[in-house]
N, C-alpha and C positions, 0 to 999 in steps of 0.2 A: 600478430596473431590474426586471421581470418574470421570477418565478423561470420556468425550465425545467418543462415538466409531463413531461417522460417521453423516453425514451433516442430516440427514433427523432428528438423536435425536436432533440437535442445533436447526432446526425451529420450533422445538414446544415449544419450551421457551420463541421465543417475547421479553425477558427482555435481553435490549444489557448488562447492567451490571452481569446481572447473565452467560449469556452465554463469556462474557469476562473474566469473572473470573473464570470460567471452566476449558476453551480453555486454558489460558496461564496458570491455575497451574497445568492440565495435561500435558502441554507440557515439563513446568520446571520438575515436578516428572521426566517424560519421560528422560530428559536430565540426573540426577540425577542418574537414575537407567541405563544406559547406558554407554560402555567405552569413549563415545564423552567429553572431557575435553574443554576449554577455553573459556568459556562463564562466560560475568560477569551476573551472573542468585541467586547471595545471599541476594541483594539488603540491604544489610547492611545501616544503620544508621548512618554510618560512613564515613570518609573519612580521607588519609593519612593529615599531615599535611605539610604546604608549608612553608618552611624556610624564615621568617622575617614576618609573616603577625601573629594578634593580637593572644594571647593564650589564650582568656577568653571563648572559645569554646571549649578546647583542655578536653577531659576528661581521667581525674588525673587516676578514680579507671583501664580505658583501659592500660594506661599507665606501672601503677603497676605493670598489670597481663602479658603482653605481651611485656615489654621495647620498644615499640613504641609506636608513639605520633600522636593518633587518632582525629582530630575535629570533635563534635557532629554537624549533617545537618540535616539544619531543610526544612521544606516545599516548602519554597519560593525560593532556592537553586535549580539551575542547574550543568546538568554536558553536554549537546547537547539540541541543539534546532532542531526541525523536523516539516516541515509541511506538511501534509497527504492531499494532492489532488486526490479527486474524480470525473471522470468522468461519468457524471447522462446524458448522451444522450440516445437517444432512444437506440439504437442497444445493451445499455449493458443490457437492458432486455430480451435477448434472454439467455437461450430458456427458452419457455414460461411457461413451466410445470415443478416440481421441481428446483432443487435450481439456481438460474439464476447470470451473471456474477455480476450485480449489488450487488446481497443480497450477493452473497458471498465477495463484497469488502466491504460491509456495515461491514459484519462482522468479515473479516481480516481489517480491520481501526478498530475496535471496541476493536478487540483482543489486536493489537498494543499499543493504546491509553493507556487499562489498564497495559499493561508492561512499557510506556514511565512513567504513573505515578508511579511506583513502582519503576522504578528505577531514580526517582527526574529529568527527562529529561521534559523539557519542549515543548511541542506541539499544534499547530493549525491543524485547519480545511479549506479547500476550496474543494466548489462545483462549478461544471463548465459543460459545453454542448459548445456552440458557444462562448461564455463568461462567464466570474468568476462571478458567481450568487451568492456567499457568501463566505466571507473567516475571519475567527476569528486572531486571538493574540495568539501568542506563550503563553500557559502559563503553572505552574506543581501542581496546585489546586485539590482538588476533587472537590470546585465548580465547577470550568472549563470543567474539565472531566464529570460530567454527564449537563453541561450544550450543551456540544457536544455530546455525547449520545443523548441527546432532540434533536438537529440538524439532528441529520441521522436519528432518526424514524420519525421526520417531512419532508425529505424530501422521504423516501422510501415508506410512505404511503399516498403523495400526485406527484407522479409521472408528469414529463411534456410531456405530449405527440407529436411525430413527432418531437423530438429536433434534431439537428444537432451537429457537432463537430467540435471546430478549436482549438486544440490542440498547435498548434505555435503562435495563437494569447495571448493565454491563459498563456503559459508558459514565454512570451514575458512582459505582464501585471505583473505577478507573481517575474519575475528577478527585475523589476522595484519597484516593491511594498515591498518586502522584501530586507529590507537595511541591516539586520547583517546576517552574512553568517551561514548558515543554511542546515539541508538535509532535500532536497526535495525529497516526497516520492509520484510518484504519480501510482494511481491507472486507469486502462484503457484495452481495449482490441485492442490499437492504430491499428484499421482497417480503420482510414478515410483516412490512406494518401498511403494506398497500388496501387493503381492505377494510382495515378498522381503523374507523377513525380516534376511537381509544390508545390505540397503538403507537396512531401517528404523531398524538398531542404528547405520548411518554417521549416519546425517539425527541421530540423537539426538546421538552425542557430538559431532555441528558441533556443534548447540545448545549444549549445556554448554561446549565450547572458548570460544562467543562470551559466555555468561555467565559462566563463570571470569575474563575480561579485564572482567567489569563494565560488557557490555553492555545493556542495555535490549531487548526482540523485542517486538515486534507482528508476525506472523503475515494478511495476509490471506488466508482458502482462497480464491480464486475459480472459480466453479462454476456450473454449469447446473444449477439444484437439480432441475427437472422430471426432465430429460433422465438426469444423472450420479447423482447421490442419491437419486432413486427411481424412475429406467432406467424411465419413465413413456413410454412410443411406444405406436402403435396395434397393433391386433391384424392385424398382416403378415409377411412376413417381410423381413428388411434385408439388407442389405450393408454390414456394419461395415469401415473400414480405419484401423487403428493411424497417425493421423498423423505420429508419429515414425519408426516401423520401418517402416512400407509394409504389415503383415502385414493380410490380407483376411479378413474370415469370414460365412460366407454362413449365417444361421442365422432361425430365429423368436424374437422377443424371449421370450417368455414361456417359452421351454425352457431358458434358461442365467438366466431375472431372479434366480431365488430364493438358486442360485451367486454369482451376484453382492453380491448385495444382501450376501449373508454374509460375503464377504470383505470389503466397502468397510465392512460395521461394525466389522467386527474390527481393520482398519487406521486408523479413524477413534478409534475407542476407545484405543486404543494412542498414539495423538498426541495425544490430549486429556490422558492419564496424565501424559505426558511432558510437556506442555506448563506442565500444573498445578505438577507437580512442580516445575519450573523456574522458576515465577511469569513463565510467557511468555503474552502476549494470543493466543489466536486464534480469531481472528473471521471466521464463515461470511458470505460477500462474497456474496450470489448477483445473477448476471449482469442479472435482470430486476427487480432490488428497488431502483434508483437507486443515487445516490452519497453521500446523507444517510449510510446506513449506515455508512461508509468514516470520513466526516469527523467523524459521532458520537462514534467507536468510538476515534478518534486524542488530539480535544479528552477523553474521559473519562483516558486515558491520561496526557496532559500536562496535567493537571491536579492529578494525583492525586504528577506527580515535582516542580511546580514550589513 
């Protein structure tokens, strides 16, 4: 199958499952045809066998051919459980014409999903803004899998408008609600807690609440790197509006960039500290660089726990 060349041929497909299944078997060829080695990317039907647990799965003819002692795995069989939280506040709409942070996590969650199932890991879903507005069951189904499919085109074709973000309250719920330890994978352009330092000190202790319970984090930032990280517009003036709050400002870019710029490092630095400090992945997503990135970034990850 023909990999995908660039974000604009993915939107005209509309079908999460056809465009998941794109995405990740050009990425796997990609891998394949590459000197990049150590990826578990064969997705065999198999698994080593564990010394003293039952033989009535062990297949004889594998055995034969390769003097090792394969268990055949079936469906309902894990090997990691993951749950893929999505951040659906207003601001991950931006920007507003072509592909926007939202659709491209819709569609790096979407990509993910189909590679969790392929390789027997089982996964949930949660969507969040101010609070956890929905969150499914770990599971390694293909019911599962396009009954979350249905979940993200139901929520990205009825949008909540003016939502807000509490990102620390959310992941606080999250540590709580999930009892067996888990990677939590969440998706966000974490810009609600760059300005207050109130904010920033909640978002840290979710983190440590969700690794104190011996969770696993991967972190995607997603972001308009031109746009947001280095506030890159032409020399005019704009009319900014806060897509959360409604708040307007009518300015020249170049008289507030240098303000800016100084605050998003100091907030970015600050999260990278924290992030370190906690042995949490996070990995800069940008909205124009594909979905390789995403799924790179996941398989280094599960790789490194399994």
């Amino acid at each position: 199958m023909p990999q995908l060349s660039n974000n604009r041929e993915i939107q005209q497909l509309g079908n999460l499952e056809l465009l998941a299944r794109q995405v990740v078997e050009g990425f796997i060829t990609g891998l394949h045809q590459s000197p990049f080695h150590g990826f578990s990317v064969e997705f065999a039907e198999h698994r080593l066998y564990n010394s003293g647990e039952s033989v009535k799965n062990v297949d004889w003819k594998l055995l034969a051919r390769t003097d090792k002692m394969f268990v055949k795995q079936f469906e309902e069989e894990t090997n990691l459980r993951s749950y893929l939280l999505l951040d659906t506040s207003s601001s991950m709409n931006y920007p507003e014409k072509g592909m926007s942070k939202l659709q491209f996590s819709v569609y790096a969650i979407a990509s993910l999903m189909y590679l969790f199932k392929r390789q027997r890991d089982a996964f949930g879903l949660g969507l969040f803004s101010d609070k956890v507005d929905w969150l499914s069951r770990a599971r390694s189904t293909s019911t599962h899998l396009y009954y979350l499919f249905a979940e993200l085109e139901r929520m990205y074709e009825h949008p909540k408008p003016n939502t807000q973000t509490d990102i620390a309250g959310v992941l606080h719920h999250i540590a709580e609600d999930i009892h067996q330890r888990s990677m939590i994978i969440l998706f966000s352009d974490m810009l609600e807690n760059g300005m207050d330092e109130q904010k920033s000190d909640a978002l840290f202790a979710a983190l440590q609440h969700l690794k104190h319970n011996k969770h696993e984090i991967i972190i995607f930032n997603v972001t308009d790197h031109k746009k947001e990280l280095r506030f890159d517009f032409d020399n005019r003036p704009y009319h900014f509006v806060d897509l959360e709050s409604g708040e307007e400002l009518r300015v020249h870019p170049n008289e507030i960039k240098a303000g800016y710029l100084k605050s998003l490092r100091t907030w970015r630095g600050k999260l990278q500290l924290k992030c370190a400090q906690y042995h949490i992945d996070l990995i800069d997503a940008d909205i124009h660089n594909g979905f390789g990135q995403v799924l790179k970034a996941y398989l280094v990850k599960r790789n490194k726990l399994m």
